[in-house]
C-alpha positions as CSV (number, residue, x, y, z in Angstrom):
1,X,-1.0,9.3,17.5
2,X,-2.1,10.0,14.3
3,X,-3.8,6.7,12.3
4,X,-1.8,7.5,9.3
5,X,1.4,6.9,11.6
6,X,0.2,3.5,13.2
7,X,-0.6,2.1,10.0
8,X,2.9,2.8,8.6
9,X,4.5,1.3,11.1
10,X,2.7,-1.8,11.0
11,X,3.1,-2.1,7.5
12,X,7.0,-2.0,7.5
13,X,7.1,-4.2,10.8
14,X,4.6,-6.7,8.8
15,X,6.3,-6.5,5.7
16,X,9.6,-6.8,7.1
17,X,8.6,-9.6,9.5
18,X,7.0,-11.5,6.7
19,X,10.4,-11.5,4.4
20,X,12.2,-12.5,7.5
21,X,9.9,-15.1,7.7
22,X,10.3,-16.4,4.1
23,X,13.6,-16.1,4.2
24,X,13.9,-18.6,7.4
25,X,12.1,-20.9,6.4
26,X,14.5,-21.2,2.9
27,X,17.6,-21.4,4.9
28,X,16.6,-24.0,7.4
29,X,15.1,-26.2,4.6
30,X,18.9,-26.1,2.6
31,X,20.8,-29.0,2.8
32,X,24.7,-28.7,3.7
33,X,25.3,-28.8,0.5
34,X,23.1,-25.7,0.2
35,X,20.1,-27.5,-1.9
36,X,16.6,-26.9,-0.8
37,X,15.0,-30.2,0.6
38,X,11.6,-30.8,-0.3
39,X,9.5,-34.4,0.2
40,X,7.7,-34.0,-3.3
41,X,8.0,-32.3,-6.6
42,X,4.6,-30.6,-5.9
43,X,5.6,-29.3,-2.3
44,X,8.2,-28.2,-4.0
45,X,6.3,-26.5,-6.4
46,X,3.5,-25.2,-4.2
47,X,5.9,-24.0,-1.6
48,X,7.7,-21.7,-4.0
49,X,5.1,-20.3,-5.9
50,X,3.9,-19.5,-2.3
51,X,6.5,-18.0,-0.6
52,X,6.9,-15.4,-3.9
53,X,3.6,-14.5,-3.7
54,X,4.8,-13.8,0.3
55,X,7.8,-12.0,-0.6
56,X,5.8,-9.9,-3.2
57,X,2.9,-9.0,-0.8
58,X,6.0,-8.0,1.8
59,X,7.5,-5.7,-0.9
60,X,4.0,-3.7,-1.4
61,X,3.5,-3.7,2.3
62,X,7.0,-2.2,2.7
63,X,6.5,-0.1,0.0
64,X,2.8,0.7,1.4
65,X,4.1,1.6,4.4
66,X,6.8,4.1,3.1
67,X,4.3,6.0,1.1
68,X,2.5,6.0,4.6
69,X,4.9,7.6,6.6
70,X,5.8,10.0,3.7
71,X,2.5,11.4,3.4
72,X,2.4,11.3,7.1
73,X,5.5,13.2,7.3
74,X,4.0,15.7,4.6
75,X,0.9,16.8,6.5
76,X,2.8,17.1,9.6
77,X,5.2,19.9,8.0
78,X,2.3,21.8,6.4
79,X,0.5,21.9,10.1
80,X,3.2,23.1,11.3
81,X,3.6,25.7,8.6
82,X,0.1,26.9,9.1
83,X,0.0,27.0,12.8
84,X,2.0,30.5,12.7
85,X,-0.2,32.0,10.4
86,X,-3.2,31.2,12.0
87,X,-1.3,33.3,15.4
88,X,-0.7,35.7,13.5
89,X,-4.6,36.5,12.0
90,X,-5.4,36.3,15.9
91,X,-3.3,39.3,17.1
């Protein structure tokens, strides 16, 4: 397998995983009222300034891992374009 391919993949499944994550943790700290329940103002604080910095390192992984694939996706088609030609010189 080819690295550029491996790395894409984990990329999206880290990104994704990680905003799955995030987003867990939010819904099973709401109340059933639907407000978040924190002990203290400065968990409260920390724990949101946190998990945005999570959800924005998930977007560039994501992101990351598109441009990844893309460019994997890329050099795959020129090989393939180039394979023929090569024949070709050889006959």
């Amino acid at each position: 397998m080819d690295p550029a391919l491996v790395l894409s993949i984990l990329a999206l499944l880290s990104g994704f995983a990680l905003r799955y994550w995030i987003n867990r943790r939010k819904f099973y700290r709401r109340s059933p009222l639907g407000a978040e329940g924190f002990s203290s103002y400065e968990k409260s604080v920390v724990i949101s300034f946190l998990e945005r910095i999570g959800k924005w390192i998930a977007y560039i992984l994501i992101i990351f891992g598109l441009l990844l694939y893309w460019s994997y996706s890329r050099q795959k088609k020129e090989k393939e374009k180039e394979v023929p030609i090569e024949i070709q010189n050889l006959k």
